[in-house]
N, C-alpha and C positions, 0 to 999 in steps of 0.2 A: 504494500500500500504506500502511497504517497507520502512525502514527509508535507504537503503543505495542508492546510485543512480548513474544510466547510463546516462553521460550528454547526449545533444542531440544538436546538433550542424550541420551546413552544408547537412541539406536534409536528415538528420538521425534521425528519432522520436521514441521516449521514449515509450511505449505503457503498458498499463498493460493486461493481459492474456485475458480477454474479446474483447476487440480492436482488436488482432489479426485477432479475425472472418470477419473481414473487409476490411482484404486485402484483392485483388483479387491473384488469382491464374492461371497462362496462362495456356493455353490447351497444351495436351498432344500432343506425336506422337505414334507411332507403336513401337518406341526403348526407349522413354523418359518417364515420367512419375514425374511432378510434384508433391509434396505435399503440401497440404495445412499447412502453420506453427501452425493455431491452433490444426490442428488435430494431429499434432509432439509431441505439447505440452502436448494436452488431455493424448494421449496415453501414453506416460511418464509419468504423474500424477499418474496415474490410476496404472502403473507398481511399483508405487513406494509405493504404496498404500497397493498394495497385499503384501508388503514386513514390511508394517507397519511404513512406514517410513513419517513421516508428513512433510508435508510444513508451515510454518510459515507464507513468505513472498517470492513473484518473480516478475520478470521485466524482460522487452527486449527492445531491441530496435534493431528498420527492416531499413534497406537505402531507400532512397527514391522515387525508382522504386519499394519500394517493394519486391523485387529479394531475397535479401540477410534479414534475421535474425538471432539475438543473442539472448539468454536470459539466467539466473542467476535462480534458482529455492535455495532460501536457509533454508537448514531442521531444524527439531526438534532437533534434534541431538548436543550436544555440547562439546567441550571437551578445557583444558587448556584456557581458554577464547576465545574461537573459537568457530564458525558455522560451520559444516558443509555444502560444496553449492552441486551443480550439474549445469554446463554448458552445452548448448545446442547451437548449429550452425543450421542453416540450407541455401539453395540456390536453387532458382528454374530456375536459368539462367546458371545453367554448372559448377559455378565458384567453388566451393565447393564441397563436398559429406556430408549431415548427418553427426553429429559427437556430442561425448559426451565427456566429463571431468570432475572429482574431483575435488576439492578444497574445501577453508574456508573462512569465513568470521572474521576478529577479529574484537571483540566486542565493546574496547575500541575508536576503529578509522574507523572503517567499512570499512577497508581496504580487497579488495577482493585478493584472490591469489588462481590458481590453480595449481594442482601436474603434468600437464603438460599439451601439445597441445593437439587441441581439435583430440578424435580420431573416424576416421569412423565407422560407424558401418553396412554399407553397402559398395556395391563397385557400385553400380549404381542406380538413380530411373527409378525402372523400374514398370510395369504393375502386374509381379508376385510377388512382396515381400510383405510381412508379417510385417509389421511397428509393431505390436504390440511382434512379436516375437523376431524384431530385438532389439526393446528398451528392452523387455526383458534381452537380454543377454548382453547390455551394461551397466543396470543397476548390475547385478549379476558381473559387473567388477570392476565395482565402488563402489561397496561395501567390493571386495578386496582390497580396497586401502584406507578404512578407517585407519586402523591399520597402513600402513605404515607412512599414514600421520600424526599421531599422534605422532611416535620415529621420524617424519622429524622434526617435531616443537621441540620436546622435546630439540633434539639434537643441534635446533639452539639456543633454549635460552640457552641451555648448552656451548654454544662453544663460547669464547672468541676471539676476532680479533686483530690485533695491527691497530691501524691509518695507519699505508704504506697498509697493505694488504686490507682495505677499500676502498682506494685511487686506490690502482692498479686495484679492482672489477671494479671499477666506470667507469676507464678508458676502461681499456681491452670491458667493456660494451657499450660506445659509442665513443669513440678516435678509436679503432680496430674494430669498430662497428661487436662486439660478440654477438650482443643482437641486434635483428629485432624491432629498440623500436625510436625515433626522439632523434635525439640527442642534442636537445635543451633542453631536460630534465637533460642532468646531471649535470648542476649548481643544478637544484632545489631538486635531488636525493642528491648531498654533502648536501643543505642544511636541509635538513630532518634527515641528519643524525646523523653530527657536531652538531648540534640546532635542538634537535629531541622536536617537540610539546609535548607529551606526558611525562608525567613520567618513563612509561613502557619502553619506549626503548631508554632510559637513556645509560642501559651497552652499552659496547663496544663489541656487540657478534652480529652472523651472523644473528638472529631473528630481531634487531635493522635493520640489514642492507636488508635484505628483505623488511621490512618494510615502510622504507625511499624507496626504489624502486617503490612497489604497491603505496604510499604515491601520489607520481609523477606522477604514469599513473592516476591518479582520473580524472585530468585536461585535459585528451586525450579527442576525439568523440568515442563514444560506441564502433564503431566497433575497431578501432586501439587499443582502450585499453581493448577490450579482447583479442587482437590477442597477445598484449605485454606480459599482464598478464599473458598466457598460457605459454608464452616460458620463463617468468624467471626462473621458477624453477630448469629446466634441466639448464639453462645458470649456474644458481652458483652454482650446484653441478657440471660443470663443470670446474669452474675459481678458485674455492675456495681453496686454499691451506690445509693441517690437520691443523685446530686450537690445541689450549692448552682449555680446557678442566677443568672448576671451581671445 
């Protein structure tokens, strides 16, 4: 099992990929068409496979009706002290669609982030879809987005902040509540950041301050802190002012 972890809290359980086959699955209709979340899983394994892309280590974690699943798949793949991950959704109660997303793991704090919300990759379950087609072509999206994420990272360890424009992130993040995230966390997001544990993110650059963000959502329940996680990244590419530049 993975050294990094999705707590499990409030009727939300932790599960690893075998467990899945466990849940039950509600019956179908004539319009709907549940999926089983291990066979989500399987199929995505398998797609990720033919592409040569290895798994390390993955975790989920499903609500307590069962209904609702998340889970983290993090690869072989490594780059600037980073994991590459691959997020997975899934919902067999309406509330959702299938959805996939990018991101990484960084190594020195297991800090998870992804390059953005989780994104459909169908428009309904239904009876005629092709699950294996469809992870298909979500995987081939997500593997465009290696390369960006790699000049994303670059860029933030590159980019220097001042103290105000940290301050104003943090705020504008849950004072203006910009960010879909509990706003109890932004004491503990300043102090991750100010008094950052690590050596690494010591500087005063936007990689620090992502950082201290994901730091924060650790202490969330699985699901809320994937939902958080998915939307930082668009959040501070959108708050962020142009840094200066080392």
């Amino acid at each position: 099992m993975a050294t990094s972890q999705l707590l499990a809290h409030c009727g939300t359980s932790r599960m690893r990929r075998e467990e899945l086959k466990a849940i039950p699955t509600p019956p179908g209709s004539s319009t709907y068409q549940p999926l089983p979340h291990h066979e989500i899983v399987d199929a995505l394994v398998e797609s990720l496979s033919f592409r040569h892309i290895s798994i390390v280590d993955d975790e989920y974690a499903v609500s307590g009706d069962g209904m609702k699943m998340f889970g983290v798949l993090n690869l072989e793949t490594m780059f600037e002290g980073c994991r590459f991950s691959v997020g997975v959704r899934n919902a067999n109660d309406k509330s959702m669609r299938l959805g996939l997303t990018v991101g990484y793991r960084v190594l020195v704090c297991d800090n998870m982030a992804f390059s953005g919300d989780f994104t459909p990759v169908l428009a309904k379950h239904t009876k005629r879809l092709s699950l294996v087609d469809l992870l298909s072509i979500g995987v081939d999206r997500i593997q465009r987005n290696f390369e960006p994420i790699k000049k994303q990272v670059a860029t933030w360890k590159a980019s220097c902040i001042t103290d105000d424009i940290a301050r104003l992130v943090i705020y504008r993040a849950f004072v203006e509540d910009e960010l879909d995230a509990p706003k109890h966390l932004a004491q503990r997001v300043h102090e991750q950041y100010f008094n950052p544990p690590y050596e690494e993110f010591g500087p005063r650059t936007m990689w620090s301050l992502s950082n201290a963000f994901t730091s924060a959502f650790k202490g969330l329940d699985p699901i809320p802190q994937f939902k958080a996680t998915a939307r930082l990244g668009p959040f501070l590419e959108s708050v962020t002012p142009q840094p200066t530049t080392t």
